[in-house]
C-alpha positions in Angstrom: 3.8 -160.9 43.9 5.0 -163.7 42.0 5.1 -166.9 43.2 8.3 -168.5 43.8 7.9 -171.0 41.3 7.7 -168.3 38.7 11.7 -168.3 38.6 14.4 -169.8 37.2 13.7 -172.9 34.4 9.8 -173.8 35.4 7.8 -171.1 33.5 10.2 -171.4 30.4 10.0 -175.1 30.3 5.9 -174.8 30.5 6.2 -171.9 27.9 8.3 -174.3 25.8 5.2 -176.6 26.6 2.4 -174.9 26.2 3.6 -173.1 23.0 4.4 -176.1 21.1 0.7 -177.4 22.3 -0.9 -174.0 21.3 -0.1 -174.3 17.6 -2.1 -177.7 17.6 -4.9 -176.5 19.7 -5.8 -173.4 17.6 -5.7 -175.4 14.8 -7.7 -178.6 15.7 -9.7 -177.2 19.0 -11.0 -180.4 19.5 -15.0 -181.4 19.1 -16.6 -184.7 20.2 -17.3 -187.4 17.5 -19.4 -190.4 16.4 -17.9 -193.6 18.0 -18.3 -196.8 18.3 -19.1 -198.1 21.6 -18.6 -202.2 21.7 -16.0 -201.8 23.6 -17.1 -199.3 26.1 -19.9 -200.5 28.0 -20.6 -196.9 29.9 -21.9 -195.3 26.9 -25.8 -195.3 26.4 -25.7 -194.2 22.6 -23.6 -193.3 19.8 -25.8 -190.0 20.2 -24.1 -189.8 23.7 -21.1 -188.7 21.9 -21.5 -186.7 19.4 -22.5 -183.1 18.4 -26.2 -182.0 16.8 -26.5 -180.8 13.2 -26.5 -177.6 14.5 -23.8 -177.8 16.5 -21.6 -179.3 13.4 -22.3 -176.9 11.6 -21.3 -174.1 13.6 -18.2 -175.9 14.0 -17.7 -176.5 10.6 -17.7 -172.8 10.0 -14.9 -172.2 13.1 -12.9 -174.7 11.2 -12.5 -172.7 8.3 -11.8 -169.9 10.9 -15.1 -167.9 10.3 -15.7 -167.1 13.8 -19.2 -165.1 13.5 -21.2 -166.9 11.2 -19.8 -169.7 13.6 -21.3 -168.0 16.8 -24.6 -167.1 14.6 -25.2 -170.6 14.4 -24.4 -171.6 18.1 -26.8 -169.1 19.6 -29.4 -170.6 17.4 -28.5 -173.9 18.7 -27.9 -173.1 22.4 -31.3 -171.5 22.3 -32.6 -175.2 22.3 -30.1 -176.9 24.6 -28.3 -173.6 26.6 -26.4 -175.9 28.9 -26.0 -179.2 27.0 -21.6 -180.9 27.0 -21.7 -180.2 23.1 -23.2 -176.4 23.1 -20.5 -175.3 26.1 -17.9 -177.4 24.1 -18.3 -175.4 20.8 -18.3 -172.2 22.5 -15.5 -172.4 24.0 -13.6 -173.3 21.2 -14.8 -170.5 19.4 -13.7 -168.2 22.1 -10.0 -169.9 22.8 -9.5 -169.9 19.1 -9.7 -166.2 18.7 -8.2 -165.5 21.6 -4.8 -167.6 20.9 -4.9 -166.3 17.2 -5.8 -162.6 18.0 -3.7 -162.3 21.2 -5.7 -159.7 22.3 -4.9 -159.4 26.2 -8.0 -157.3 26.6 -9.8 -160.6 25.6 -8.1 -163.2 28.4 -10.3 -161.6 31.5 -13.2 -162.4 30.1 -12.4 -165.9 28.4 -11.2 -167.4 31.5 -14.1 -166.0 33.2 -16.6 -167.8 31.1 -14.2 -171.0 30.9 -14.9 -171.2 34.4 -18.6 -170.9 33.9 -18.6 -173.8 31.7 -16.6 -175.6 34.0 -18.7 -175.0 36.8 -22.0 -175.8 34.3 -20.6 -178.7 33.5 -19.4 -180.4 37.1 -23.0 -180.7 37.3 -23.8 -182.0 34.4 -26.0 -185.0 34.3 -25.5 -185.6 31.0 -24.9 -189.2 29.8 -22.0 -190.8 27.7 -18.4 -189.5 27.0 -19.1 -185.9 26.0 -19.3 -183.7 29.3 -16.1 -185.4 31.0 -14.3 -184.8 27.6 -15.8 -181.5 27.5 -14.4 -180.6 30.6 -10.8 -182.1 30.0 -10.6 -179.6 26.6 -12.0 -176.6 28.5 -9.7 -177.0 30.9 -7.1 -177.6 28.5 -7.9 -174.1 26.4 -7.7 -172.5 29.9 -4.5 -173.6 30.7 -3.5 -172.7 27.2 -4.7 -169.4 27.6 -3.6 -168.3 31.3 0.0 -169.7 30.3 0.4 -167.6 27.0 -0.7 -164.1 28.8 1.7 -165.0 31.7 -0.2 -167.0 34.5 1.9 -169.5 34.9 1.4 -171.3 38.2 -2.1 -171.4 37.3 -1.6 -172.5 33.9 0.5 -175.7 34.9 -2.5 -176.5 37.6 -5.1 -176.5 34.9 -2.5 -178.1 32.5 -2.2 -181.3 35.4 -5.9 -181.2 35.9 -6.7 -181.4 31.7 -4.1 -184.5 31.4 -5.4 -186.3 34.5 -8.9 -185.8 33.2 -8.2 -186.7 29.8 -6.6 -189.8 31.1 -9.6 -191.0 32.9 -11.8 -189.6 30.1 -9.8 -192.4 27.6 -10.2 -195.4 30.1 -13.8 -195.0 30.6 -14.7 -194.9 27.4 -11.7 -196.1 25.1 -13.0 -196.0 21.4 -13.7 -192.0 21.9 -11.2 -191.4 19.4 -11.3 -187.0 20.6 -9.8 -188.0 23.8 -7.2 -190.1 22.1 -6.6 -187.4 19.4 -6.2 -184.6 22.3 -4.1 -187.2 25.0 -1.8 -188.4 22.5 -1.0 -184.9 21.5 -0.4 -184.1 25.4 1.4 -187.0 25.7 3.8 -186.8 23.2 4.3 -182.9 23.3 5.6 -183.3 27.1 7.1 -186.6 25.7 9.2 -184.5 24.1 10.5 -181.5 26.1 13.9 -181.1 26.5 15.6 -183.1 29.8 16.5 -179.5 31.5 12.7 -179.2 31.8 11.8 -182.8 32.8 11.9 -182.3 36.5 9.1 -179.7 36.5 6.6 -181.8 34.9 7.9 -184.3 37.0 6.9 -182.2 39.8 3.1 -182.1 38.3 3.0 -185.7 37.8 2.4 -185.4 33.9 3.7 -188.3 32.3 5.1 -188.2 28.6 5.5 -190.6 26.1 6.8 -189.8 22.2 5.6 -193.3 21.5 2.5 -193.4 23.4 1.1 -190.1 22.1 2.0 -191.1 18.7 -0.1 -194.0 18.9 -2.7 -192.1 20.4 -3.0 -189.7 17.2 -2.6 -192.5 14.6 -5.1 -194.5 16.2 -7.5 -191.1 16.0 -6.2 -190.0 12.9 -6.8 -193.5 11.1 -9.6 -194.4 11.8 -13.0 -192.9 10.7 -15.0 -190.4 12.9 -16.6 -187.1 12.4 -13.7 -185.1 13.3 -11.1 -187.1 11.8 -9.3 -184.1 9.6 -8.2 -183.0 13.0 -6.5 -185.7 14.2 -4.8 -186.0 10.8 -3.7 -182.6 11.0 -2.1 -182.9 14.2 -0.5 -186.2 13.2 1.0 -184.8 10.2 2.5 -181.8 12.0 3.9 -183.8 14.3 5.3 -186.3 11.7 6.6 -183.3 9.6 7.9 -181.3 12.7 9.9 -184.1 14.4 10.1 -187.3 12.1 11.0 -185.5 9.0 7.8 -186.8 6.8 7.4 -183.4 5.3 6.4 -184.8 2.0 3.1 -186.5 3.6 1.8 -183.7 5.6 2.3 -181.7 2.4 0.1 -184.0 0.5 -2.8 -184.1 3.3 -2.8 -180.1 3.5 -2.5 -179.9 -0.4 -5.3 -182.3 -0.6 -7.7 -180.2 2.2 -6.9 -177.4 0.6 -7.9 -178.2 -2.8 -11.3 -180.0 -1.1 -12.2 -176.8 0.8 -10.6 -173.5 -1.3 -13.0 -171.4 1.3 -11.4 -172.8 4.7 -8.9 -170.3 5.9 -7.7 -172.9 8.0 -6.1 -174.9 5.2 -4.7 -172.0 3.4 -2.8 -171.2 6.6 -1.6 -174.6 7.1 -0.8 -175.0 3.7 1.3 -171.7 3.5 3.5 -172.4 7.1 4.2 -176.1 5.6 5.3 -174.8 2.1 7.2 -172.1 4.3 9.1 -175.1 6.4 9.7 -177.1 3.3 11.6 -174.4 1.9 8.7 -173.8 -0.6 8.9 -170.5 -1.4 6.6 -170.1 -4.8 3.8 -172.1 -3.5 3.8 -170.8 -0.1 3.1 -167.4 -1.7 0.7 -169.0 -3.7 -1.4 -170.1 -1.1 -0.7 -167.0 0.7 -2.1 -165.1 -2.5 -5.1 -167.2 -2.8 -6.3 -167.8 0.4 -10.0 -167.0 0.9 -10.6 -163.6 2.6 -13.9 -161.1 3.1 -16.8 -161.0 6.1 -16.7 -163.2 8.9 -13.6 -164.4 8.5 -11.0 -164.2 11.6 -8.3 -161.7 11.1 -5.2 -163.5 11.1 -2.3 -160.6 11.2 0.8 -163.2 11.4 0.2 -164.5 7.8 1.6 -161.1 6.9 4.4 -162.0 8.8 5.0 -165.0 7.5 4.7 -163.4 3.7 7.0 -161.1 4.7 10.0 -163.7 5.4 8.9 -164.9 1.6 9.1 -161.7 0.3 12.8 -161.4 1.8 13.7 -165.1 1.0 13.1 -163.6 -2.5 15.2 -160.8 -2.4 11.9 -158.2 -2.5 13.1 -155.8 0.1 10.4 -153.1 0.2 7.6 -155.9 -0.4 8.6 -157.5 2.5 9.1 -154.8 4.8 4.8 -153.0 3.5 4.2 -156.9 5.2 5.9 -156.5 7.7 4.8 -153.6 9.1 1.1 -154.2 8.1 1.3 -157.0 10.4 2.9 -154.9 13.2 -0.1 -152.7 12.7 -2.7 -154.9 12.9 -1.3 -157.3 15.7 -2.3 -156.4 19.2 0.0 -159.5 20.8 3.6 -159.1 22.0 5.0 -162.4 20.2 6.9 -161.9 16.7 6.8 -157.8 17.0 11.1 -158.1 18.2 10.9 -160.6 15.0 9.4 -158.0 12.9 11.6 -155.4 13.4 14.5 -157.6 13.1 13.7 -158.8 9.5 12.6 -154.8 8.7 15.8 -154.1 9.9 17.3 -156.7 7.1 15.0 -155.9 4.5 16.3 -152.2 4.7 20.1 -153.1 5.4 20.3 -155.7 2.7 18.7 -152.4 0.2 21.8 -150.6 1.6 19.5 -148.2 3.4 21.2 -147.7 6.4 19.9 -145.4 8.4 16.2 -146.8 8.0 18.1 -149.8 8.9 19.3 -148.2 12.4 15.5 -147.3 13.0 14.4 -150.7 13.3 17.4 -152.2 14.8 16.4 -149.4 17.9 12.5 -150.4 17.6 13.9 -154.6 18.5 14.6 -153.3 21.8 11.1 -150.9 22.1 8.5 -153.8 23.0 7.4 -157.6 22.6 9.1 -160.6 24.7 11.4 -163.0 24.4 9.3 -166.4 24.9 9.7 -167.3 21.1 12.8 -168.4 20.3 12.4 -165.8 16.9 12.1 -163.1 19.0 14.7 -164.4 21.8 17.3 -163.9 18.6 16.2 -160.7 17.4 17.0 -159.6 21.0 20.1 -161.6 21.0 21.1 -159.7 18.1 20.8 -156.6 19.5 22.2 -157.1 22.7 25.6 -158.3 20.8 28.3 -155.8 19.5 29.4 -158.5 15.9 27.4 -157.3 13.4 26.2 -159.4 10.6 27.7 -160.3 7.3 25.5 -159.5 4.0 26.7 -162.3 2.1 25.9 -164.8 5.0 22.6 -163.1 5.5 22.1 -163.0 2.2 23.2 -166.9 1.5 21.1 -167.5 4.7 18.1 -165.8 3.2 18.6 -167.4 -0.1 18.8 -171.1 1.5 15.8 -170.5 3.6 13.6 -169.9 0.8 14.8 -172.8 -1.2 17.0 -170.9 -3.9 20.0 -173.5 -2.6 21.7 -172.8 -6.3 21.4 -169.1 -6.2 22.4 -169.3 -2.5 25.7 -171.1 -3.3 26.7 -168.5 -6.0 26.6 -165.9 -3.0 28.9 -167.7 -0.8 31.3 -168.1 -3.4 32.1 -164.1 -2.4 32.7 -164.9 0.9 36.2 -164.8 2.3 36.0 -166.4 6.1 40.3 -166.1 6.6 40.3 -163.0 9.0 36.8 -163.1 10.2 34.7 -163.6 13.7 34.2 -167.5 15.1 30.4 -166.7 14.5 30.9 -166.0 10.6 33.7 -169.1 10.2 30.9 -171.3 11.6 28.4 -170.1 9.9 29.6 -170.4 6.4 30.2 -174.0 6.0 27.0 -175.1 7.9 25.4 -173.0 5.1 27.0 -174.9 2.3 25.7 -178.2 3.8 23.0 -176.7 4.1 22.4 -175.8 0.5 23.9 -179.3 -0.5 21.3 -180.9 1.5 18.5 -179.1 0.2 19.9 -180.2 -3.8 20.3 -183.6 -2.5 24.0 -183.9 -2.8 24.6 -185.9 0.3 28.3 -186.3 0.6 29.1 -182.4 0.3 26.6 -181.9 3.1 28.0 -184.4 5.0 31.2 -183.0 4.6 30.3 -179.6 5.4 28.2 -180.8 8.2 30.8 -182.9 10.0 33.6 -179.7 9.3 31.0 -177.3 11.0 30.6 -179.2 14.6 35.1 -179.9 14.9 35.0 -175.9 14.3 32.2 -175.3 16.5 33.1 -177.0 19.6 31.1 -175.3 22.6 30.5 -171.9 20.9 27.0 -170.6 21.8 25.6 -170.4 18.4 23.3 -173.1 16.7 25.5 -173.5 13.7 26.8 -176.9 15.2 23.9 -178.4 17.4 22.2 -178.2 14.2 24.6 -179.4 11.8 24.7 -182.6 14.6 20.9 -182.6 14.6 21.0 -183.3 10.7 23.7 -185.5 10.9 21.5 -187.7 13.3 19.3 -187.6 10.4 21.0 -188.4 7.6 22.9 -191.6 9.3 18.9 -192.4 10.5 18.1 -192.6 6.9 20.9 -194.4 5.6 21.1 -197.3 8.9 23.4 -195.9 10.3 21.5 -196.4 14.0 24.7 -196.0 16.1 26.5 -192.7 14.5 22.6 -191.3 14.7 22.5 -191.5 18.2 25.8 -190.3 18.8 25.2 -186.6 16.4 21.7 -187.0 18.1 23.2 -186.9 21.9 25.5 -184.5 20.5 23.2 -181.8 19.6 21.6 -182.0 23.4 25.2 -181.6 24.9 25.4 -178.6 23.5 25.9 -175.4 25.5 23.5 -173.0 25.0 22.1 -171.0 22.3 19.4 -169.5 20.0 17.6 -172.5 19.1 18.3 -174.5 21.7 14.8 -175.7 23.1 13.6 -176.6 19.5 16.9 -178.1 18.8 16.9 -180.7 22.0 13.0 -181.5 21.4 13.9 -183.0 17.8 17.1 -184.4 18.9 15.4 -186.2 21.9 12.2 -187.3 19.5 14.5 -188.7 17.2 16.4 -190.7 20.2 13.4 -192.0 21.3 12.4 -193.3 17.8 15.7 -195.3 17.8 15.8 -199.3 18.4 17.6 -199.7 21.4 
């Protein structure tokens, strides 16, 4: 039976948590550094802290996602210290790692099962220095991670409460362990960040959050030297990209790792979502095209998926739909499959194909959830009786991938006099979006501005985000007061499809605001 708490706003809010924390944590599944300890008397050794040659190297291998060779070289290496922080550490990121990018559910039984092994191995640990408390923290983390994304929630935010509270005490002991800072300034300014309608169930855990906090946190770990400093920069420039609009930096660290490791799968993937969020279609393909594939490397399914928008950003209908359902295919999760057969449904609309087109409009409704917000509006869609418009969808298409000239020349066909509210919303927020994306300022603005006095309280996103970029603009240009006003405005809002991601920008941005 489900516990009460299971109801209402508290497991979407720790959804809306824990899936924003997941992308960071399968990306940079922390590992315990060099330091220096002048200023923290309780650690014997610089030793105390870190990880054996052995140990790096069999993480060096999980970074670049080859999960095998990676557990080949930890059973060499636990064969000489079985129980020791570091070797329970590594293994467990190797386990959490494929298990949040496989999302195999067969998998979870057996992950949390050892987790708790680890954590039992290490509570009596008498292991000196930093490592087995921070250890335990980040296994704890992963399991909370883990038991929230395959639907145990209740236990989820318990281990969630325990990880932060750990962490916490983890960073006072021994304050220049720049792992703890890296993992508690990501905690900190990820529930720093949720949405207010959420607030009062972390509240309810006692997990404080702090944008600026957890910002300094990662800078600090990000900055300065260590042995597992990449990961702190990665998380730092997601974050920075994500929620303070520095898209151009994070580009150039990703570009740069990339280019410094061609054989870390890691990278590619990084570098192909950022070129994807940038609106970069070409070189998101690129890296897409070139990134390094053969034995031991970790089957990543949703890289097909994410081609597959590419593919229909470029107007390659049957491309993207072989993508498509090659992901479906080889994906055993539930996440992005109602996303799947949303954009096979376009791919084969837009080609004029109806029928196939009725197919996989059915097969939305057939299986997956609705905890993404991708798949919550492929549902949405479904459930609604106002069908689409192809030029929109087409113009939308167009803009998404970056093709903002192209995309303009479509909506000149447009004719919005008779039609639906959604469709006379949606065509000047694409204009200002395609005039933003070209740099011509004032026409966005314009367009922008026009878009939220149509929208008024609709439940569509079209003017919570044109608000949201207004915020932005006036941010760049001083305009401090008008910012916060657009970026209030976009919380008001009633709601709508993107309305968690929506308020945790708007509220970031607030919070980076003089007052």
């Amino acid at each position: 039976m489900a516990h009460p708490l299971a109801s209402a706003h508290s497991p979407s809010g720790l959804r809306l948590l824990l899936g924003l924390l997941l992308v960071l944590l399968t990306t940079a599944a922390a590992s315990p550094p060099q330091h220096d300890t002048a200023q923290a008397p309780e650690t014997t050794s610089a030793a105390a802290g870190s990880l054996t040659p052995g140990l790096r190297r069999a993480y060096a291998e999980l970074l670049k996602l080859r999960v095998e060779p990676a557990r080949q070289l930890l059973q060499e290496e636990a064969k000489r210290a079985p129980g020791s922080a570091g070797t329970l550490l590594v293994a467990d990121c190797i386990d959490f790692t494929e298990l949040m990018i496989r999302q195999d559910a067969s998998r979870y039984e057996a992950v949390v099962a050892a987790q708790d092994r680890r954590l039992a191995q290490l509570e009596k640990s008498r292991e000196a220095g930093p490592l087995p408390a921070y250890a335990r923290a980040e296994i704890r983390l992963h399991q909370a991670a883990a038991q929230v994304t395959y639907q145990h929630e209740i236990q989820g935010a318990w281990s969630l409460r325990q990880a932060y509270q750990q962490m916490q005490a983890v960073v006072k002991a021994y304050p220049d362990f720049l792992p703890a800072r890296k993992t508690l300034g990501m905690c900190q300014f990820m529930i720093g960040s949720v949405p207010e309608g959420y607030r009062w169930f972390l509240k309810l855990l006692g997990l404080p959050g702090s944008v600026e906090a957890g910002v300094q946190n990662l800078r600090r770990a990000a900055q300065q030297p260590h042995d597992f400093q990449p990961e702190a920069r990665i998380i730092l420039a997601l974050v920075q990209e994500t929620y303070f609009k520095q898209g151009e930096e994070s580009a150039r660290l990703v570009q740069q790792l990339a280019t410094q490791q061609p054989d870390n799968l890691l990278y590619s993937y990084l570098l192909l979502s950022l070129n994807k969020r940038l609106h970069r279609t070409d070189a998101a393909l690129a890296a897409y095209r070139s990134r390094p594939t053969g034995a031991g490397y970790l089957p990543i399914p949703y890289l097909h998926h994410m081609a597959a928008d590419l593919l229909l950003y470029q107007g390659q209908y049957a491309a993207s739909g072989r993508a498509n359902q090659q992901f479906l295919q080889d994906y055993p999760g539930v996440h992005y499959r109602k996303d799947a057969a949303f954009k096979l449904y376009l791919a084969a609309w837009l080609s004029g194909d109806d029928k196939t087109a009725e197919r996989y409009r059915q097969q939305i409704n057939q299986g997956g959830r609705t905890v993404v917000e991708e798949d919550a509006y492929a549902q949405r869609f479904f459930e609604g009786q106002l069908p689409l418009n192809r030029t929109l969808t087409r113009a939308r298409l167009q803009i998404d991938g970056g093709y903002y000239r192209p995309a303009l020349a479509t909506l000149r066909g447009f004719s919005a006099a008779t039609g639906p509210l959604r469709d006379r919303l949606e065509e000047p927020y694409r204009r200002a979006r395609a005039y933003h994306g070209l740099g011509r300022l004032d026409s966005a603005r314009l367009y922008y501005t026009r878009t939220i006095a149509l929208a008024g309280k609709a439940p569509y996103y079209f003017g919570p985000q044109s608000a949201l970029q207004m915020g932005y603009l006036c941010q760049a240009d001083g305009q401090l007061n008008m910012a916060r006003l657009y970026f209030q405005k976009a919380l008001d809002s009633p709601k709508h499809e993107y309305k968690n991601s929506t308020d945790a920008k708007a509220k970031v941005a607030l919070a980076g605001l003089p007052r």
